[in-house]
C-alpha positions in Angstrom: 46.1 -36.5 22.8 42.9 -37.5 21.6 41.3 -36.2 25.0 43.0 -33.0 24.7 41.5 -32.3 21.4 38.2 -33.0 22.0 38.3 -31.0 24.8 39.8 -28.3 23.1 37.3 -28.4 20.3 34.1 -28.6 22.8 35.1 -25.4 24.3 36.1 -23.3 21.1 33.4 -24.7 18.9 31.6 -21.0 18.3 35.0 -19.6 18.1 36.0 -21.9 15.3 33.0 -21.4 14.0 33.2 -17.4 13.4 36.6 -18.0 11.9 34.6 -20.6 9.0 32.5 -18.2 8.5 34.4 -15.2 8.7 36.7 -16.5 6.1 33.6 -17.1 4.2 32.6 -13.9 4.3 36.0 -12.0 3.8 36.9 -13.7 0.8 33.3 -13.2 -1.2 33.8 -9.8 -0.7 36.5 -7.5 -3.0 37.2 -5.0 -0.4 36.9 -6.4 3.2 35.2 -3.8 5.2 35.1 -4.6 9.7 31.5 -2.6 9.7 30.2 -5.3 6.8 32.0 -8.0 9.2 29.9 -7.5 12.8 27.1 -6.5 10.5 27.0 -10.1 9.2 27.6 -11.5 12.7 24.0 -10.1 14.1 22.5 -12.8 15.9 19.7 -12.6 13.2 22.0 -12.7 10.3 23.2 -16.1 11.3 20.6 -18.2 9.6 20.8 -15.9 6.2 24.1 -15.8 6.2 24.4 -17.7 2.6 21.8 -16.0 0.9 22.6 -12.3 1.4 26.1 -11.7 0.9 27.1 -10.3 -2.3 23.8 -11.6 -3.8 22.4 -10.4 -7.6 19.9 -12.5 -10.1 20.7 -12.2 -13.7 18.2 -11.6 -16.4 17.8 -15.5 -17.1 17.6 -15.9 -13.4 14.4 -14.4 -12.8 12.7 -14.9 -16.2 13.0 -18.9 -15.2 11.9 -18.2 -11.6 9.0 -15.9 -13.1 8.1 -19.2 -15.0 8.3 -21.2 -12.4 5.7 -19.3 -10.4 3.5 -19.1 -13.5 3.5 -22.5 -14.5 2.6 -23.2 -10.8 -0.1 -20.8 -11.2 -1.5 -20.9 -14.7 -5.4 -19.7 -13.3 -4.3 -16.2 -12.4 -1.3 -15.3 -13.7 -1.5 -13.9 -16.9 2.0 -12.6 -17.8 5.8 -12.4 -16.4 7.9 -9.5 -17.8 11.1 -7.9 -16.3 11.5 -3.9 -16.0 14.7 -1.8 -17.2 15.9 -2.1 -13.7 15.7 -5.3 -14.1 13.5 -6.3 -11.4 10.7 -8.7 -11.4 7.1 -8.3 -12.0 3.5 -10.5 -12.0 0.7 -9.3 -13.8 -2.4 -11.2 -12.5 -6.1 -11.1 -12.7 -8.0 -9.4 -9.9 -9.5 -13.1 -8.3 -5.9 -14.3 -7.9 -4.7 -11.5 -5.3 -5.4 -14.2 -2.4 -4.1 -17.2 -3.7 -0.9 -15.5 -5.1 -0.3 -13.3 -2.6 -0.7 -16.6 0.1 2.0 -18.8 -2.6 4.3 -16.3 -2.5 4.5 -16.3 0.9 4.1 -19.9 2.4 6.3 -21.9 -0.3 9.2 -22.8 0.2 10.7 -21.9 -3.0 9.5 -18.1 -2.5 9.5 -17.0 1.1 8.3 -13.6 0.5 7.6 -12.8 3.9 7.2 -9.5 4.4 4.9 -7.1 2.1 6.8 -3.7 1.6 3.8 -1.5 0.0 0.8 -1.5 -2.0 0.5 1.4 -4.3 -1.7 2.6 -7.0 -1.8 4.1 -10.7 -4.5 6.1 -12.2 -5.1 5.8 -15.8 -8.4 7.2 -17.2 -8.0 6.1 -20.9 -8.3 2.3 -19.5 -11.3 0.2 -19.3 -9.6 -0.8 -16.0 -8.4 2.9 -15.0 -6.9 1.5 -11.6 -3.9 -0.2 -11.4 -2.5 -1.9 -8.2 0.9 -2.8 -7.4 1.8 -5.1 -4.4 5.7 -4.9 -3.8 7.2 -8.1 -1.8 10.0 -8.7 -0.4 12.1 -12.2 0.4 14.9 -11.8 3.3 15.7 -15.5 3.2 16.6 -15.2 -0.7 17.3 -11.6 -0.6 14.7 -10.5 -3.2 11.4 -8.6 -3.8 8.9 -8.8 -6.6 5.6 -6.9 -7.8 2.8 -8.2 -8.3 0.2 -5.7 -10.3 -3.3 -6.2 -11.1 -6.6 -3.8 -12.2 -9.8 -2.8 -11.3 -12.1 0.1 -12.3 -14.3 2.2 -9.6 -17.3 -0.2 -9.6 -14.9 -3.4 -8.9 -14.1 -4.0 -5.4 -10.3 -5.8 -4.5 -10.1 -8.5 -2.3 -7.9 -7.6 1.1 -4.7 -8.7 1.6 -5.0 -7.6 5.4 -5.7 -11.6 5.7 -2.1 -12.2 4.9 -0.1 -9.3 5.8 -1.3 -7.3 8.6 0.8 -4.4 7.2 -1.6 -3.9 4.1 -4.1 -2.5 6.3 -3.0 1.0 6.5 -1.9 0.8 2.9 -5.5 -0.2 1.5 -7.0 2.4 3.6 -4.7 5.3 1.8 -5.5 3.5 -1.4 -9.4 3.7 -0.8 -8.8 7.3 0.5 -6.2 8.6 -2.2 -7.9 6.7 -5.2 -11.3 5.7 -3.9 -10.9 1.7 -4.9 -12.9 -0.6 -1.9 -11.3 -3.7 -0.7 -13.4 -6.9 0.5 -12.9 -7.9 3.9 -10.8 -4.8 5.1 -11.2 -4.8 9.2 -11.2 -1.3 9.1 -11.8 0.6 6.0 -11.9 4.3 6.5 -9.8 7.6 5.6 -6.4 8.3 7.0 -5.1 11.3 5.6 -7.5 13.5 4.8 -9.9 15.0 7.1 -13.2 14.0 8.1 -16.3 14.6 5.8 -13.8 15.1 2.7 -15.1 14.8 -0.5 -13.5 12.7 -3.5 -10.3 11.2 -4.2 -7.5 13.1 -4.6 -4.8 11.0 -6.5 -7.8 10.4 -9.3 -6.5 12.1 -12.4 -10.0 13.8 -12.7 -9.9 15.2 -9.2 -9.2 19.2 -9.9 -5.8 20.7 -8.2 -7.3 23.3 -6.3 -9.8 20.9 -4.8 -13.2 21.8 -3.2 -12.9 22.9 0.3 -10.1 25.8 1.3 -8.9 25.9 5.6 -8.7 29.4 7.2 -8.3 30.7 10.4 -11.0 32.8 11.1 -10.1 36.0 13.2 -14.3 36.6 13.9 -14.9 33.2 15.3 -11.0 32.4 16.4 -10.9 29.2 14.9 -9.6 27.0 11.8 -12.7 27.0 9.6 -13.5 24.8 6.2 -15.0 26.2 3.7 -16.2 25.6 -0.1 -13.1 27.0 -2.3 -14.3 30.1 -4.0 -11.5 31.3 -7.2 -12.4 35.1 -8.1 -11.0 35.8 -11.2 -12.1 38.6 -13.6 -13.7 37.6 -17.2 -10.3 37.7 -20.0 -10.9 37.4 -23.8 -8.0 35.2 -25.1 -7.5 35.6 -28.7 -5.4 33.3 -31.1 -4.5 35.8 -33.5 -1.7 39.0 -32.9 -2.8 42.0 -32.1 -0.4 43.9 -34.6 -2.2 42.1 -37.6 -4.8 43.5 -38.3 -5.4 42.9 -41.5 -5.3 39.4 -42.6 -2.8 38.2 -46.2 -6.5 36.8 -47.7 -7.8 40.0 -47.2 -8.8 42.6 -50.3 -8.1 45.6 -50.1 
C-alpha cells in the first residue's frame, strides 16, 4: 500500500498540485471566472501566484511602506505623500534620481523592476519650472509608485538609461518636448519633431501656432518648411458699448 501511494503521488504531483492551487485561487475570488483561472495558470504566473490575486494596499499600507523607503533613504528623499487615487508618490532631490531609482529596483523589499514612463510638467511660476515624474512598477508585489523631482532649464538630470534601458526613448521626448538635458544619455537627440526644429513645444511659453508652417508646394512639387506668416488686418478693440455714447459723469 505504501508502494502504491508513492507511486501514485510521483506521477500526479503537478496534477495535485494545480488542484492546491486552483482551490487557492477559486475561493479568493467572489465570482469564479475559467478565463481568470488559465490566466493564473501561465507558466509565468506560477512564481507570482501569491502576490497578484485579488491584491489592494490600504492607505496605512503604503504610508508605512513610503516610510520605510524614506527612513532607508533620509539623503534624498525629501517627502512621502499619497494622491486622491490613493496611489503612492516620492518627492526627491535631483542628486538622488540614481541611487533611488537603483534601491527601488535591486532590494528585495521593493522589486520595482520595470520603469513604465517618465513624464514631465511645466510650471513657469516655479523657481524649478520643470517637474519630472518617474512611474515604477513592481510585478512581484503587484504595485507601482512615482517618484517626482525638479530642475529648471540651466540644470541638467542625471540618466536613468543606466538602470532601465527603457528610459532612453522617454528622456529623449522629454529633452525634445520640454528641452531638459540628461547626463550620460547614450543618445540624446529629437524624436518627434523634425530635423532643424526650433524650441520646445510642451514649454508653456512655446506659442500654439509655432514658427515654421509645412506646405506642399505645386511650383517645386514638394513638401516645403517655411517660417509661419499670420495675416491679419489691424482691429481697434474698445471696452466701452458702442450705443453709449455719452458717459452718466458727463455734463450736459
Amino acid at each position: 500500500l505504501y508502494k502504491t501511494f508513492t507511486t501514485f503521488f510521483k506521477k500526479n504531483l503537478q496534477y495535485l498540485f494545480m488542484i492546491n492551487i486552483s482551490l487557492r485561487f477559486f475561493s479568493s475570488l467572489r465570482t469564479p471566472s475559467p478565463i481568470r483561472f488559465f490566466r493564473y495558470f501561465s507558466p509565468t504566473s506560477f512564481a507570482l501566484y501569491n502576490a497578484t490575486v485579488s491584491r489592494s494596499f490600504s492607505s496605512n499600507q503604503l504610508t508605512t511602506y513610503g516610510s520605510f523607503v524614506q527612513e532607508m533613504l533620509p539623503r534624498f528623499i525629501q517627502a512621502i505623500q499619497l494622491t486622491n487615487c490613493n496611489e503612492l508618490e516620492v518627492l526627491i532631490h535631483p542628486d538622488g534620481i540614481i541611487p533611488v531609482l537603483m534601491f527601488l529596483r535591486d532590494n528585495h523589499n521593493c522589486q520595482f523592476s520595470q520603469l513604465i514612463d517618465i513624464t514631465a510638467l511645466d510650471i513657469p511660476t516655479k523657481v524649478y519650472r520643470f517637474e519630472v515624474v518617474y512611474i515604477l512598477l513592481s510585478l512581484h508585489f503587484n504595485s507601482r509608485i512615482r517618484i517626482r523631482t525638479y530642475t529648471n532649464e540651466l540644470t541638467a538630470l542625471d540618466s536613468a538609461t543606466i538602470i532601465y534601458n527603457s528610459a532612453n526613448w522617454a528622456e529623449r521626448e522629454i529633452w525634445d518636448m520640454f528641452g531638459i538635458f540628461f547626463n550620460d544619455h547614450p543618445d540624446l537627440r529629437r524624436i518627434l519633431t523634425d530635423y532643424g526644429f526650433e524650441g520646445h513645444p510642451f514649454r508653456k511659453d512655446f506659442p500654439l501656432s509655432g514658427f515654421v508652417e509645412v506646405r506642399y508646394d505645386d511650383e517645386v512639387k514638394r513638401v516645403v518648411c517655411e517660417p509661419l506668416e499670420l495675416s491679419q488686418e489691424f482691429r481697434k478693440f474698445e471696452i466701452f458699448s458702442p450705443w453709449d455714447q455719452f458717459s452718466s459723469q458727463s455734463k450736459l
